[in-house]
Residue, then its C-alpha position, 0 to 999 in steps of 0.5 A: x484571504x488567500x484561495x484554498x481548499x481545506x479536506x481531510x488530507x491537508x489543506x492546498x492553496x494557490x498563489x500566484x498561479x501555482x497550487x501547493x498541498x500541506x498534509x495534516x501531518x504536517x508539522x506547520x499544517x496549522x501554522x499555515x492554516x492561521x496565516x491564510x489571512x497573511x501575504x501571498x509573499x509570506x505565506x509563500x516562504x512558509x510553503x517553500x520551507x516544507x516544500x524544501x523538507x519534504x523534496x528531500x525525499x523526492x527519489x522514492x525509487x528509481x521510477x517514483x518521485x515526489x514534488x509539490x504534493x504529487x507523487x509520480x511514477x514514470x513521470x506519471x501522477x498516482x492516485x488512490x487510499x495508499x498514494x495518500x498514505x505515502x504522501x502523509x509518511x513523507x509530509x511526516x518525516x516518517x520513512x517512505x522507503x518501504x512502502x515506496x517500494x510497495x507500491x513500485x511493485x504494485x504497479x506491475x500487478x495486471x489487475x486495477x482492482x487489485x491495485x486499488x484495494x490491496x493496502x487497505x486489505x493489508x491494513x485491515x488484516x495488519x499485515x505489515x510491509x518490508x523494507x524490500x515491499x513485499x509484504x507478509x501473510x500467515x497460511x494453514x499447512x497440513x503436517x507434512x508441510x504440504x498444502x490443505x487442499x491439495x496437499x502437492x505444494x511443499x510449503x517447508x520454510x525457505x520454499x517458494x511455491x508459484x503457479x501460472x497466474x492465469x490458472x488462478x481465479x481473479x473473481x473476487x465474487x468467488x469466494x473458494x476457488x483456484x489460486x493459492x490462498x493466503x489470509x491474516x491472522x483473524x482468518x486462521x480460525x476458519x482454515x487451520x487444523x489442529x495437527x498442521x502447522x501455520x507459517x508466515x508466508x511472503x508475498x511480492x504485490x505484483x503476485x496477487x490476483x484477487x481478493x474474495x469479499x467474504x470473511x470481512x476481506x482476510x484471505x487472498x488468492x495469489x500466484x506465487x508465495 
């Protein structure tokens, strides 16, 4: 039997020398698995046929490619829960495209933490991604369209309110504090008032400073929307 190693993921083989991934969603994953027991030879036309597939979408954006299983950024290998999500869209042939973008914008937030956690709070609260890799967000407003807390950011469709990152709070152990907060839609019973109003907000990955571990992960801090 050919060497391999079978996870949740896909199944990654080696064969003369070189490793090779195929993900579950994969439309020959079983056809390859069943032919572990074939040749090296054989089972290596059958990897270059996908390989051929899914290399076509290789330029994800300018500085993030795909090649044998890996995605790349600046040359770079990424890891991590959304990287895999990627890799599943292209192995898939679904459009890669927007969270190809995403995640090129994620990679110029400061914070590891953030990076790390930040799609699968966008899972969670089914918070969807846009073709330009932003992503949108609801927020609670007041009447007169300015902000609950404070009530000095005007948040009237089409503005753009910002604040300097280093003013909001990026402890994710602190539940209420600085920063400008935005939540999914599952979080609005707890931050709406009847006589505002509620707006979807759009968010740049980059700008996102922490996200508080109350409320089941459904709110964020955030320095520009």
């Amino acid at each position: 039997m050919i060497p391999h190693i079978n996870t949740t993921y896909g199944v990654t083989v080696v064969i003369k020398g070189r490793p090779y991934h195929v993900s579950v969603f994969d439309a020959q994953y079983e056809e390859i698995l069943d032919s572990l027991h074939c040749s090296e030879d054989y089972v290596l036309d059958l990897l270059e046929e996908t390989a051929r597939k899914v290399e076509a979408a290789a330029n994800l954006t300018p500085n993030m490619d795909y090649n044998g299983g890996v995605v790349y950024h600046r040359g770079i290998p990424m890891h991590g829960y959304a990287v895999d999500k990627l890799v599943g869209f292209i192995e898939a042939d679904m459009d890669p495209a927007p969270l190809a973008r995403f995640l090129e914008r994620l990679e110029a937030n400061p914070s590891l933490q953030t990076r790390e956690d930040l799609y699968q709070f966008l899972e969670y609260g089914k918070m969807p991604i846009t073709e330009r890799g932003t992503f949108l967000a609801y927020k609670a407003i007041r009447a007169d369209w300015k902000d609950i807390h404070s009530g000095t950011f005007d948040n009237s469709i089409g503005s753009f309110c910002q604040m300097p990152r280093s003013k909001v709070d990026d402890r994710k152990e602190n539940t209420c504090s600085r920063g400008l907060h935005v939540c999914s839609f599952d979080y609005l019973p707890h931050f709406s008032h009847a006589n505002g109003h509620v707006v979807i907000v759009e968010i740049d990955p980059a700008d996102v400073v922490s996200i508080p571990v109350d409320y089941n992960n459904t709110k964020m801090r955030v320095s520009a929307y």
